[in-house]
PDB file with one MODEL, atoms N, CA, C and O in Angstrom:
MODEL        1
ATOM      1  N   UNK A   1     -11.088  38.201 140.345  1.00  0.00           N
ATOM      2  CA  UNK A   1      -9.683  38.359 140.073  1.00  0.00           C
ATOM      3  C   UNK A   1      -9.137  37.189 139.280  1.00  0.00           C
ATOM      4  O   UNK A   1      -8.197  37.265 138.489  1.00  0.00           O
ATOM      5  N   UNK A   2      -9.779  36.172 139.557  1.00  0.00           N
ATOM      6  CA  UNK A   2      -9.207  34.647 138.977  1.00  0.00           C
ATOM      7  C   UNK A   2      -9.817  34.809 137.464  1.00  0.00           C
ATOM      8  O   UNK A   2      -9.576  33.845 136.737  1.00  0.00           O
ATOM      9  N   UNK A   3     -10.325  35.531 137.066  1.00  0.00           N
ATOM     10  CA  UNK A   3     -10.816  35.415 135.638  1.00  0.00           C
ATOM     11  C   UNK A   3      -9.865  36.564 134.788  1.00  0.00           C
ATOM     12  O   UNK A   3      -9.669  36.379 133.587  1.00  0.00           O
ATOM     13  N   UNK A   4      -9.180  37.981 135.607  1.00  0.00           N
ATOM     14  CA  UNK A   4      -8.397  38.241 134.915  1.00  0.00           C
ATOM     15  C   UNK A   4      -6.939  37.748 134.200  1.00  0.00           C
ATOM     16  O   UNK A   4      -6.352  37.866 133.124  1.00  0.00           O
ATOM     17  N   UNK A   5      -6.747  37.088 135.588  1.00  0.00           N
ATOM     18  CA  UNK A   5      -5.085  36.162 135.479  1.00  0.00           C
ATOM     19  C   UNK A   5      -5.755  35.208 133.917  1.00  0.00           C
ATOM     20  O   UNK A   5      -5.180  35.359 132.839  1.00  0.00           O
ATOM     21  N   UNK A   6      -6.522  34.631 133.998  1.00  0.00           N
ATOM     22  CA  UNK A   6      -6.694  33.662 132.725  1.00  0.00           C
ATOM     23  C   UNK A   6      -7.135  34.368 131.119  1.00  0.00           C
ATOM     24  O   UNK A   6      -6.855  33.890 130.020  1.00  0.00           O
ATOM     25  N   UNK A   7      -7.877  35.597 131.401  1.00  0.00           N
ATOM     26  CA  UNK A   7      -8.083  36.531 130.364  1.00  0.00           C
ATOM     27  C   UNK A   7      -6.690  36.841 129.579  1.00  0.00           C
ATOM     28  O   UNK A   7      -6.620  37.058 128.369  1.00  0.00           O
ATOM     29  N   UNK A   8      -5.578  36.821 130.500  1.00  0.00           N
ATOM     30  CA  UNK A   8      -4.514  37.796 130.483  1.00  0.00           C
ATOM     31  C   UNK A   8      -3.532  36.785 129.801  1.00  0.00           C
ATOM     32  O   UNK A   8      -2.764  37.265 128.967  1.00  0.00           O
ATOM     33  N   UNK A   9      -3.483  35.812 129.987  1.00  0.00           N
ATOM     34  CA  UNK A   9      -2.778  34.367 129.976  1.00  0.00           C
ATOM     35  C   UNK A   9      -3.366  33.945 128.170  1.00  0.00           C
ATOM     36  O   UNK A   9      -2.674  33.921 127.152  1.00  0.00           O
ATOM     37  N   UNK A  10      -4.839  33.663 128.318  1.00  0.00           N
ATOM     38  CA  UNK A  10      -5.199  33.133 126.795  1.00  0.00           C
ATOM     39  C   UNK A  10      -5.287  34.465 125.998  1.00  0.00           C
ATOM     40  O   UNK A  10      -5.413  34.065 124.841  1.00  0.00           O
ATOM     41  N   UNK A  11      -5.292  36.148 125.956  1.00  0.00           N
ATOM     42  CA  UNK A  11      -5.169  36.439 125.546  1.00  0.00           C
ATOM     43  C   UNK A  11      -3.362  36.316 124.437  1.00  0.00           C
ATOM     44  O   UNK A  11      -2.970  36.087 123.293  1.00  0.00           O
ATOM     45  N   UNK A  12      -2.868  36.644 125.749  1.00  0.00           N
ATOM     46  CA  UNK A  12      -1.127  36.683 125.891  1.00  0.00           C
ATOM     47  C   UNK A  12      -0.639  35.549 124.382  1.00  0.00           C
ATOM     48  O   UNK A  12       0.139  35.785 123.457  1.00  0.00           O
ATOM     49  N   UNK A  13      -1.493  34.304 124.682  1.00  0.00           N
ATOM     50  CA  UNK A  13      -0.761  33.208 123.914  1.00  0.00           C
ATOM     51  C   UNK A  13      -1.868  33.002 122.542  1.00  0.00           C
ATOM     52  O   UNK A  13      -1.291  32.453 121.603  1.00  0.00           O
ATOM     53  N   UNK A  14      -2.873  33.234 122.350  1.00  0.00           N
ATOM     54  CA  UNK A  14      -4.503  33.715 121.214  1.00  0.00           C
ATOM     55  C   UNK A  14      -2.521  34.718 120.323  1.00  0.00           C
ATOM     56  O   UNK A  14      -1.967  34.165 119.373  1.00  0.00           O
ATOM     57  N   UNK A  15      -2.084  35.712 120.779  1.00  0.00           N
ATOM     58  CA  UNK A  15      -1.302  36.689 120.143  1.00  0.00           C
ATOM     59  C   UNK A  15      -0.219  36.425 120.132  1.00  0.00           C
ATOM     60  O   UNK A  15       0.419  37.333 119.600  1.00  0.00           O
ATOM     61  N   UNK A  16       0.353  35.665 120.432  1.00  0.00           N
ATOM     62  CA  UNK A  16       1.855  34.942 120.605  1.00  0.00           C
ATOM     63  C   UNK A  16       1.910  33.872 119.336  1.00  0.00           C
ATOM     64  O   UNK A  16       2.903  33.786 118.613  1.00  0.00           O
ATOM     65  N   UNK A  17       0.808  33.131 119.172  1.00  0.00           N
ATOM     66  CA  UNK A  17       0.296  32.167 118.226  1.00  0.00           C
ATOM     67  C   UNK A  17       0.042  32.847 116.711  1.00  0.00           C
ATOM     68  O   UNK A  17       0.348  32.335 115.634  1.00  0.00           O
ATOM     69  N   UNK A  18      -0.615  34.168 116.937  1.00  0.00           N
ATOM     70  CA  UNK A  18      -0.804  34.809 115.833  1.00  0.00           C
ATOM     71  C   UNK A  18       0.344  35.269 114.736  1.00  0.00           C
ATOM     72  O   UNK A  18       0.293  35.240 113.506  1.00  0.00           O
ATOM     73  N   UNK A  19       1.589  35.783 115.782  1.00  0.00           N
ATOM     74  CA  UNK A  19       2.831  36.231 115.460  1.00  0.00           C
ATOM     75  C   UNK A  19       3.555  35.127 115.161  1.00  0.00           C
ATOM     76  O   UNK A  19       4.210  35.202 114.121  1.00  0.00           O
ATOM     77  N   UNK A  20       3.642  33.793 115.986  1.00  0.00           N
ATOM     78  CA  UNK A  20       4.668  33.329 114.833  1.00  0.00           C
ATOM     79  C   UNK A  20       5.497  32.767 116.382  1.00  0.00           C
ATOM     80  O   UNK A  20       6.082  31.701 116.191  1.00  0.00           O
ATOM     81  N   UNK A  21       5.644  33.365 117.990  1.00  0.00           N
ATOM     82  CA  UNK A  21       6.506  33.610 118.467  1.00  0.00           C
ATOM     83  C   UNK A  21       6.903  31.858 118.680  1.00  0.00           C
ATOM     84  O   UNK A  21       5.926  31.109 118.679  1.00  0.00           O
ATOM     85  N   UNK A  22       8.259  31.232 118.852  1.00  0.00           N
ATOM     86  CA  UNK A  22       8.714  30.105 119.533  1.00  0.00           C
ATOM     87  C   UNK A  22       8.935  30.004 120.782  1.00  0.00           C
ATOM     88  O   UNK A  22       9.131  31.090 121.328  1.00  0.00           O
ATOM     89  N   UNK A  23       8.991  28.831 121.643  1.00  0.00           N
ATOM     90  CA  UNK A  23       9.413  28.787 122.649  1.00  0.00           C
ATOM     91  C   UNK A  23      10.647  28.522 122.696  1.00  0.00           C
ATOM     92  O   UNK A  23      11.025  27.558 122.031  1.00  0.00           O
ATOM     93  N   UNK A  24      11.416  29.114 123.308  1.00  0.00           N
ATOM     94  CA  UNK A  24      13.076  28.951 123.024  1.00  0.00           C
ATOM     95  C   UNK A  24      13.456  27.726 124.306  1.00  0.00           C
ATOM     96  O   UNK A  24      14.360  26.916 124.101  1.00  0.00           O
ATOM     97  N   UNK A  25      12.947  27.717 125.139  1.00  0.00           N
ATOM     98  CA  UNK A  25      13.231  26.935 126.388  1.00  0.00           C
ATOM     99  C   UNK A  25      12.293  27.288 127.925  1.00  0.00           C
ATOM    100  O   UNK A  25      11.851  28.369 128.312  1.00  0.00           O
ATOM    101  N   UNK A  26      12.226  26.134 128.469  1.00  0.00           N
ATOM    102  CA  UNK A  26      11.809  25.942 129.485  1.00  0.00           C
ATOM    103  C   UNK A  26      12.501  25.240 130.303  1.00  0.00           C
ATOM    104  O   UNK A  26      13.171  24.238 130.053  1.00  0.00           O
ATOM    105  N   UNK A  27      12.264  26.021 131.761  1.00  0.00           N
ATOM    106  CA  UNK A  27      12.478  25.195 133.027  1.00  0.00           C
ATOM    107  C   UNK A  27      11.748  25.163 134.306  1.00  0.00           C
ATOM    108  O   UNK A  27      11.056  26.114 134.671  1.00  0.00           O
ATOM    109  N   UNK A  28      11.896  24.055 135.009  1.00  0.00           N
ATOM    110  CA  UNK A  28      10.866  23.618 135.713  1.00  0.00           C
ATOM    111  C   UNK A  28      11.628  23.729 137.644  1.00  0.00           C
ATOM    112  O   UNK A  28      12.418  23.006 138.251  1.00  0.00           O
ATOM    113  N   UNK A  29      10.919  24.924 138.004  1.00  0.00           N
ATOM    114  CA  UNK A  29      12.086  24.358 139.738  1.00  0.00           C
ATOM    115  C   UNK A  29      10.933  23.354 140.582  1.00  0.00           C
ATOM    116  O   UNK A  29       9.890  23.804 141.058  1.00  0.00           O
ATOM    117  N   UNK A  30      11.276  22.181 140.641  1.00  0.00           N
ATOM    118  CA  UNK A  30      10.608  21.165 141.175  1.00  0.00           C
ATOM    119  C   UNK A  30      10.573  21.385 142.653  1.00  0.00           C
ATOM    120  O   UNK A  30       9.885  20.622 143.331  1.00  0.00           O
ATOM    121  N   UNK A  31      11.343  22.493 143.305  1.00  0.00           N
ATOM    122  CA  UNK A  31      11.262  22.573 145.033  1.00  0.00           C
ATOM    123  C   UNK A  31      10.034  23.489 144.708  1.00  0.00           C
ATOM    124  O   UNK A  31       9.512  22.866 145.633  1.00  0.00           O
ATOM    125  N   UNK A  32       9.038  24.388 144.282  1.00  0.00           N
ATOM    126  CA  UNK A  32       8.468  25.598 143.673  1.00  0.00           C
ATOM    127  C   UNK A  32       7.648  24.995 142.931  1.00  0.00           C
ATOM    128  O   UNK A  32       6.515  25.255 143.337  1.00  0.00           O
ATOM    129  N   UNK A  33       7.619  24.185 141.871  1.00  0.00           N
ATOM    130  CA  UNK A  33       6.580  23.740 141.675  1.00  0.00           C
ATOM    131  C   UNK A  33       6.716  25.006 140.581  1.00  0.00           C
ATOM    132  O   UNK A  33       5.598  25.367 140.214  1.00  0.00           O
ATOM    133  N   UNK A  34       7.562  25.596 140.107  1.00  0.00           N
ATOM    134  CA  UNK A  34       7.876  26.860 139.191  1.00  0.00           C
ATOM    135  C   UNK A  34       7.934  26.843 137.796  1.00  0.00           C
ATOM    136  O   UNK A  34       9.032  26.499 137.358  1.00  0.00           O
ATOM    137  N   UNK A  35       7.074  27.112 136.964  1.00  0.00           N
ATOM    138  CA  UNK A  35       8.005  26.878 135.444  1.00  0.00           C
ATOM    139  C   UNK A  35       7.879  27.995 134.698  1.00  0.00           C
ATOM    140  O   UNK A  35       6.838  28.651 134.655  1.00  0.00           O
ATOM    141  N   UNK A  36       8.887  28.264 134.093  1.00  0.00           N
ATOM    142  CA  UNK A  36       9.449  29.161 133.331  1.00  0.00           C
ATOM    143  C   UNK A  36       9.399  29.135 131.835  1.00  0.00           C
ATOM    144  O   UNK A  36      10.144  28.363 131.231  1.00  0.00           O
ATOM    145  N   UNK A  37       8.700  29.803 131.292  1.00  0.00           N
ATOM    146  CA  UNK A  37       9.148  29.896 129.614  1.00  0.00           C
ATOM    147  C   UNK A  37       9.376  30.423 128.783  1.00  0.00           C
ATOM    148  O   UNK A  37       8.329  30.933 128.383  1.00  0.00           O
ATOM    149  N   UNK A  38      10.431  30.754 127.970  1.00  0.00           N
ATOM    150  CA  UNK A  38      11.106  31.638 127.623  1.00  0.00           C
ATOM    151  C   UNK A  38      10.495  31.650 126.071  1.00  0.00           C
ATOM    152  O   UNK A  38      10.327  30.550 125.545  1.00  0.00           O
ATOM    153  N   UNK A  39      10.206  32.672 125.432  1.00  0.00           N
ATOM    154  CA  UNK A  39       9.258  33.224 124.096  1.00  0.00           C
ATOM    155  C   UNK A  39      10.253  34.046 123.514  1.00  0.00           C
ATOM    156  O   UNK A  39      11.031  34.779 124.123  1.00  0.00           O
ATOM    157  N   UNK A  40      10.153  33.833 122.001  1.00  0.00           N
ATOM    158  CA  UNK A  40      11.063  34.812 121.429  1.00  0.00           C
ATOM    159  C   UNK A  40      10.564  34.772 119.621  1.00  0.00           C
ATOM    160  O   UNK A  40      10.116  33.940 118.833  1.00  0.00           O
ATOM    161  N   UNK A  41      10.944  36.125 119.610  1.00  0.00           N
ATOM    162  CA  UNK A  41      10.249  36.122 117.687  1.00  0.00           C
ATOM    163  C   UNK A  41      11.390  37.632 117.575  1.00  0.00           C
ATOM    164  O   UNK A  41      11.340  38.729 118.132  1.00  0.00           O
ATOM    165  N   UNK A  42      12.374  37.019 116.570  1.00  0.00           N
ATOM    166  CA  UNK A  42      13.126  37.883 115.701  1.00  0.00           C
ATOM    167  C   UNK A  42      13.746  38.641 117.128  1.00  0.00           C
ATOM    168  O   UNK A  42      14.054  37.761 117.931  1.00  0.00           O
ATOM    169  N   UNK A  43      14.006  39.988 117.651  1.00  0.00           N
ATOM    170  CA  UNK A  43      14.987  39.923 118.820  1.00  0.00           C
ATOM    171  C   UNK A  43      14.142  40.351 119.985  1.00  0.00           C
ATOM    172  O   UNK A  43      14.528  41.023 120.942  1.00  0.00           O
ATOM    173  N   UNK A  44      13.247  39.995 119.830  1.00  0.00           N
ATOM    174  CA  UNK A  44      12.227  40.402 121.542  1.00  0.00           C
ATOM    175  C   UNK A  44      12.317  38.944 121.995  1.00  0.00           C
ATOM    176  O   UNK A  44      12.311  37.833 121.465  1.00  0.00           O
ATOM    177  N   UNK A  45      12.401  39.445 123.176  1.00  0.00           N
ATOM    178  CA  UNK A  45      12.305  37.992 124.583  1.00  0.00           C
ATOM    179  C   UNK A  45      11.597  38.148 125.421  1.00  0.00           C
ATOM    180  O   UNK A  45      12.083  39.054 126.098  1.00  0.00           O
ATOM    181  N   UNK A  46      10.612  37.796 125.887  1.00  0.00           N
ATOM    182  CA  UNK A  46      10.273  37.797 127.142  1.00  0.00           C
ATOM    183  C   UNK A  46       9.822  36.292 127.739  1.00  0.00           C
ATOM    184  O   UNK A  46      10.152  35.366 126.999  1.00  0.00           O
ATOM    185  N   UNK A  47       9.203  35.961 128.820  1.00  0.00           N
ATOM    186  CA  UNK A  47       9.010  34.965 130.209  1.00  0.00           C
ATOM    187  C   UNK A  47       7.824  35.034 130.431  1.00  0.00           C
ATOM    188  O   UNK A  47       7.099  36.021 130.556  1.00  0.00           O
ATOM    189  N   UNK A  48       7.557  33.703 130.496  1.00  0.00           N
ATOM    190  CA  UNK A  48       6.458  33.362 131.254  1.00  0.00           C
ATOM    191  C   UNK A  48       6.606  32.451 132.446  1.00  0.00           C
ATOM    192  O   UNK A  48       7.086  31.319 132.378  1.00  0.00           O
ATOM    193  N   UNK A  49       6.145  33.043 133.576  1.00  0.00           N
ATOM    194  CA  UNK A  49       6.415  32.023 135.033  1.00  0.00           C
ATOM    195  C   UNK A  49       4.702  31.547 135.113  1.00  0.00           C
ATOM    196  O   UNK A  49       3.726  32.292 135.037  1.00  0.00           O
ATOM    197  N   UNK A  50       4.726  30.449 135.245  1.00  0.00           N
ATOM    198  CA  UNK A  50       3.787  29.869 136.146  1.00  0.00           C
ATOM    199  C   UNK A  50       3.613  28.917 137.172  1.00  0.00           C
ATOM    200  O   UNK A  50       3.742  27.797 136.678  1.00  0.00           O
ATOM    201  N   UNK A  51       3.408  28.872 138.221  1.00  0.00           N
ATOM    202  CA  UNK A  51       2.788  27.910 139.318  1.00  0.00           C
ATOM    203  C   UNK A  51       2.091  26.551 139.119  1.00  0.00           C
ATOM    204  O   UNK A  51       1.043  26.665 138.483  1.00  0.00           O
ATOM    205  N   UNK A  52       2.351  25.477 139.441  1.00  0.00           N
ATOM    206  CA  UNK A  52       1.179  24.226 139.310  1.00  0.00           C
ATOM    207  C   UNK A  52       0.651  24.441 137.667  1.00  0.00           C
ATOM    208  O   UNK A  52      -0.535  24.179 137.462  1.00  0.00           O
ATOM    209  N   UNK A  53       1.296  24.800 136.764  1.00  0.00           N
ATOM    210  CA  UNK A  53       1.090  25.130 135.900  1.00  0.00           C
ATOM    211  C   UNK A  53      -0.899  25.390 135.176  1.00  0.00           C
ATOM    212  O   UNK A  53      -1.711  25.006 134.334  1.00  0.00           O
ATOM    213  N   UNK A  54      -0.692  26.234 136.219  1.00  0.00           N
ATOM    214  CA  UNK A  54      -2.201  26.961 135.908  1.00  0.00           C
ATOM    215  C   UNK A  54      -2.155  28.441 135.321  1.00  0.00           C
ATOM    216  O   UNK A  54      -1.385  29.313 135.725  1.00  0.00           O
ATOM    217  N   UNK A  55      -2.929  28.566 134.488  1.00  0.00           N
ATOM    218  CA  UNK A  55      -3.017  30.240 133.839  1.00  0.00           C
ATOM    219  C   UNK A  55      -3.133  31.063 134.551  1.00  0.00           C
ATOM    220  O   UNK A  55      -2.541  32.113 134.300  1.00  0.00           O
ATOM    221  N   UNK A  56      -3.995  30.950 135.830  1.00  0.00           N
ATOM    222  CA  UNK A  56      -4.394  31.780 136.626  1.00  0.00           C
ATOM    223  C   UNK A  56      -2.913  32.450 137.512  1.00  0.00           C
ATOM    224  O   UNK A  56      -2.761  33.494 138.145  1.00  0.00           O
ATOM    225  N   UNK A  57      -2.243  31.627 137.288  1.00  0.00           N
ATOM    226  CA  UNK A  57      -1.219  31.777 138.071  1.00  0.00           C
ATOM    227  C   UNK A  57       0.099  32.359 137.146  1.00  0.00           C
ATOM    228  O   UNK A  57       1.261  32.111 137.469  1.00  0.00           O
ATOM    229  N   UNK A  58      -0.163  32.947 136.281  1.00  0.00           N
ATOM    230  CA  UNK A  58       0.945  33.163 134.955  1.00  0.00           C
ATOM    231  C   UNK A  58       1.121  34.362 134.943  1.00  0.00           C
ATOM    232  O   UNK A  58       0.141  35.090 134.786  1.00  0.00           O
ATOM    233  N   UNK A  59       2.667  35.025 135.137  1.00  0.00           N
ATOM    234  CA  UNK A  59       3.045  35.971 134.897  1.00  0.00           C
ATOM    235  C   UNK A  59       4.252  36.258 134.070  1.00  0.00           C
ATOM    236  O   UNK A  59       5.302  35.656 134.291  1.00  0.00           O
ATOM    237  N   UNK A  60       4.158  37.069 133.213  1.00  0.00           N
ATOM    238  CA  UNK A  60       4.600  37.683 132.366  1.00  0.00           C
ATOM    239  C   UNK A  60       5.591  38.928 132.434  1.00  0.00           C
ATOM    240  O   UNK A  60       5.200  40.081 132.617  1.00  0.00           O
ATOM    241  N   UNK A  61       7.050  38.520 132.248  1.00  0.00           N
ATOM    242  CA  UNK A  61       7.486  39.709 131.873  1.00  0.00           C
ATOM    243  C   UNK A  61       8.296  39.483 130.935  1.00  0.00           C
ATOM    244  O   UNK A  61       8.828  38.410 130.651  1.00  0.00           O
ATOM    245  N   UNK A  62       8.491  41.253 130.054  1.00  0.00           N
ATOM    246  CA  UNK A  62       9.123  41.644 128.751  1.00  0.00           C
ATOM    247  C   UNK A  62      10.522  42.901 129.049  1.00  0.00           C
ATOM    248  O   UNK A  62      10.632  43.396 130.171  1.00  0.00           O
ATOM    249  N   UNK A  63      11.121  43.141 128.348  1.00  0.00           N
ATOM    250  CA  UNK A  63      12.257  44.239 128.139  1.00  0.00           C
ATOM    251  C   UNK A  63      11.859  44.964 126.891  1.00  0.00           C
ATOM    252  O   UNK A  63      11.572  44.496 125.790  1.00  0.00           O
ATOM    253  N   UNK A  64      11.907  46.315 127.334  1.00  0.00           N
ATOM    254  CA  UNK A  64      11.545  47.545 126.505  1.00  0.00           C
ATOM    255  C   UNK A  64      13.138  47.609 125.374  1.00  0.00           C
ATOM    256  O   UNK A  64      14.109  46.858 125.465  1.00  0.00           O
ATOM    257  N   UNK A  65      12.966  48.580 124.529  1.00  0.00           N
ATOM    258  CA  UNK A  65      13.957  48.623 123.944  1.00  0.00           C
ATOM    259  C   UNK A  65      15.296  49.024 124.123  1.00  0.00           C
ATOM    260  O   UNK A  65      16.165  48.924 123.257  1.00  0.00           O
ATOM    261  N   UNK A  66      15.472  49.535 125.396  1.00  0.00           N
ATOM    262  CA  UNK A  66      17.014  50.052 125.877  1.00  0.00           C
ATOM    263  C   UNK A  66      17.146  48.646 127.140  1.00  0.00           C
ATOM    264  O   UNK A  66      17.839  48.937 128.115  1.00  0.00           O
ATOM    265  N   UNK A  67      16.570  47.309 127.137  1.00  0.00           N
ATOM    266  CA  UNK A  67      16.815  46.344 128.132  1.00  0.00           C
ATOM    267  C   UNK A  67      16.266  46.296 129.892  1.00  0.00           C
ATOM    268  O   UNK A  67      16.754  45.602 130.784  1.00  0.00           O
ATOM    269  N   UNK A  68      15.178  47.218 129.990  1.00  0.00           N
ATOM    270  CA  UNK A  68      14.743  47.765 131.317  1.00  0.00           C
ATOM    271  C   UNK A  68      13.014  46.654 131.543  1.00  0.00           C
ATOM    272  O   UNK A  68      11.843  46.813 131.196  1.00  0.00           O
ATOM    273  N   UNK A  69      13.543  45.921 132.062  1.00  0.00           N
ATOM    274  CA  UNK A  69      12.384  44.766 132.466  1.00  0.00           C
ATOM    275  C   UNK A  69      10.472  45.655 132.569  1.00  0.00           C
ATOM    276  O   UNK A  69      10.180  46.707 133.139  1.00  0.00           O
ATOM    277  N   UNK A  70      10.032  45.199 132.193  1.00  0.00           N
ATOM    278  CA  UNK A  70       8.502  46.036 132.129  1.00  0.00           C
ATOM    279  C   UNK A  70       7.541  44.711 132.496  1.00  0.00           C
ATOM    280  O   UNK A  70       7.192  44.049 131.518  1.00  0.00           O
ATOM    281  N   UNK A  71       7.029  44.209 133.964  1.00  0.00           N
ATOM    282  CA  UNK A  71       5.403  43.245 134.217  1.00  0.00           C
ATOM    283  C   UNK A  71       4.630  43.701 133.378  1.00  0.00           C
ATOM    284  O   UNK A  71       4.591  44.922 133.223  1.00  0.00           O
ATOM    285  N   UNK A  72       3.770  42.807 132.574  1.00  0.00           N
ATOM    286  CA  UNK A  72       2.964  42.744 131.616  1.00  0.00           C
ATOM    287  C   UNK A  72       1.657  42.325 132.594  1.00  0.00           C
ATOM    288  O   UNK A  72       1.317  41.260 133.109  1.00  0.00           O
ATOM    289  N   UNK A  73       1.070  43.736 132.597  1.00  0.00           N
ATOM    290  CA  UNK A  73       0.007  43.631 133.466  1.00  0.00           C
ATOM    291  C   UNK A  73      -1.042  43.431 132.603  1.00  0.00           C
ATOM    292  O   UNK A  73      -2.104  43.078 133.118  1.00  0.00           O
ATOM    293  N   UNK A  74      -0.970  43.656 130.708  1.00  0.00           N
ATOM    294  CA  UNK A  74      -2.036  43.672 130.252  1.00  0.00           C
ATOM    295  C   UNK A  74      -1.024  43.095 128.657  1.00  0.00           C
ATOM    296  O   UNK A  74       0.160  42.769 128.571  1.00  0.00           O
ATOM    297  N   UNK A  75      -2.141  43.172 127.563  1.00  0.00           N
ATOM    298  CA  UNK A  75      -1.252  42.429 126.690  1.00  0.00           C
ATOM    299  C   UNK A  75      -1.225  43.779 126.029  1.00  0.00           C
ATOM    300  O   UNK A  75      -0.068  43.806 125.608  1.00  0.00           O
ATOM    301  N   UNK A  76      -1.738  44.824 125.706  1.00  0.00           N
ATOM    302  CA  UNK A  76      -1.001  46.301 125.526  1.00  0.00           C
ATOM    303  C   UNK A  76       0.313  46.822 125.592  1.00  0.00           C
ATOM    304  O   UNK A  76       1.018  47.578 124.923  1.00  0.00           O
ATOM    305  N   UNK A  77       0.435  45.871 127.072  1.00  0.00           N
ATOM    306  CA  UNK A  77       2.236  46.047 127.350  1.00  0.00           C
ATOM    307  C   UNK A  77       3.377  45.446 126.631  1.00  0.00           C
ATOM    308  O   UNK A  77       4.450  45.885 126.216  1.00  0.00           O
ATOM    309  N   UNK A  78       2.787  44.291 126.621  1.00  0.00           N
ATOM    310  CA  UNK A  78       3.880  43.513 125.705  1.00  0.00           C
ATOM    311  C   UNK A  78       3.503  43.831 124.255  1.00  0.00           C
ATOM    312  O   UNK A  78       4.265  43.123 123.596  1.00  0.00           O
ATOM    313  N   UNK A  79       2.745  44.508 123.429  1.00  0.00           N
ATOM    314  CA  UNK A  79       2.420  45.306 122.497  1.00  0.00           C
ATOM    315  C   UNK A  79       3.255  45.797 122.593  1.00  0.00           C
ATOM    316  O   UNK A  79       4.411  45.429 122.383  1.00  0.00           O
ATOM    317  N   UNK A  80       2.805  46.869 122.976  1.00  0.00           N
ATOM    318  CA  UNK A  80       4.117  48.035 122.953  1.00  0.00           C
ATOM    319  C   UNK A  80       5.107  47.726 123.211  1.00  0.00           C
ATOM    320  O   UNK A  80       5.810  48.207 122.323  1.00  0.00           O
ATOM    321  N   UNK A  81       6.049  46.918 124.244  1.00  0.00           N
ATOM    322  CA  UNK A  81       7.306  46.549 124.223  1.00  0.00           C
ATOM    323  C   UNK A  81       7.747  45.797 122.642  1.00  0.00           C
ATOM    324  O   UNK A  81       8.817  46.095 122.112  1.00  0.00           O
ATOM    325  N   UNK A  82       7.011  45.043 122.151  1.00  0.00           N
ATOM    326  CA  UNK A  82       7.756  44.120 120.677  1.00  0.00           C
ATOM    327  C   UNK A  82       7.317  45.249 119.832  1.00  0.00           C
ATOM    328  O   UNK A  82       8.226  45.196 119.004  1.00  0.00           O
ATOM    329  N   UNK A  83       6.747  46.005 119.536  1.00  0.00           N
ATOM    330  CA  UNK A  83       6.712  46.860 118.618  1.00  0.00           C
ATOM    331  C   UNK A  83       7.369  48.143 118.670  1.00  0.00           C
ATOM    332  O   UNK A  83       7.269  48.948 117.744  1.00  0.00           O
ATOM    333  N   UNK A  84       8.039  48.369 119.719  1.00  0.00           N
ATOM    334  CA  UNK A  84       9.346  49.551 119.990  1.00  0.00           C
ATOM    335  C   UNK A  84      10.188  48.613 119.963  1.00  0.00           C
ATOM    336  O   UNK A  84      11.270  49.023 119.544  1.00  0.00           O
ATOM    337  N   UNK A  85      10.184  47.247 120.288  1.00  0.00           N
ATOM    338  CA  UNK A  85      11.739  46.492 120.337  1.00  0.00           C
ATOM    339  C   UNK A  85      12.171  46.513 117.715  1.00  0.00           C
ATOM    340  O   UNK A  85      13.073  46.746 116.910  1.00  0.00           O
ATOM    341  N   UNK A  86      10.845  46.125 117.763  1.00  0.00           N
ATOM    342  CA  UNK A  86      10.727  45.635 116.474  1.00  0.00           C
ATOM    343  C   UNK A  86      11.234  46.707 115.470  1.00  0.00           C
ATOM    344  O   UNK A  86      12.029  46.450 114.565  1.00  0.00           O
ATOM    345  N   UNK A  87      10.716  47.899 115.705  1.00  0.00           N
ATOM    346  CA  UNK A  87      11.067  49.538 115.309  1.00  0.00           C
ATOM    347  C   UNK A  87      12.439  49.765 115.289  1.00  0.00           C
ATOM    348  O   UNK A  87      12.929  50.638 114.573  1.00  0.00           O
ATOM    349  N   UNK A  88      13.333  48.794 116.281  1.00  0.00           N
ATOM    350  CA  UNK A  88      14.750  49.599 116.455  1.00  0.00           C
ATOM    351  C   UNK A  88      15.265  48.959 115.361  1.00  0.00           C
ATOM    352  O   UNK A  88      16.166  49.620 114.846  1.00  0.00           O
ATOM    353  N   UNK A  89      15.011  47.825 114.760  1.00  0.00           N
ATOM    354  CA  UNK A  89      15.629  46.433 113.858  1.00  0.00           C
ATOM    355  C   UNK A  89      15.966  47.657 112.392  1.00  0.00           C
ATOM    356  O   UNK A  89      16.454  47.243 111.341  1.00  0.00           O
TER     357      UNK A  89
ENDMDL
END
């Protein structure tokens, strides 16, 4: 299981890198040990949370094109979410 969370993670950012996307901001909840990072390219947004800041521990979520939150269980998902978000432009 610990090898998908990191598959999912260096894929996620291998394609984030490819596109161009910025990091718009980060935050850190120091009671949690939580950090947050917020990704954005032209009007798609989505988050990345991670733990102890390990990959394994990184989850991902995006908003489809009418604003309805979608977990990015795979990077297919967030595919398809920026490329229906990208379509509406």
């Amino acid at each position: 299981m610990k090898q998908i969370g990191v598959s999912l993670h260096a894929n996620v950012h291998k394609w984030m890198d490819a596109f161009g996307f910025r990091l718009n901001g980060s935050q850190t909840n120091s009671k949690d040990n939580v950090t947050t990072n917020h990704y954005f390219f032209e009007t798609f947004n989505f988050f990345e949370r991670s733990k102890n800041n390990d990959p394994k521990n990184s989850k991902f979520l995006c908003f489809d094109a009418y604003g309805e939150s979608i977990p990015v269980k795979s990077l297919l998902d967030l595919q398809t979410a920026f490329f229906e978000n990208i379509s509406q432009l």
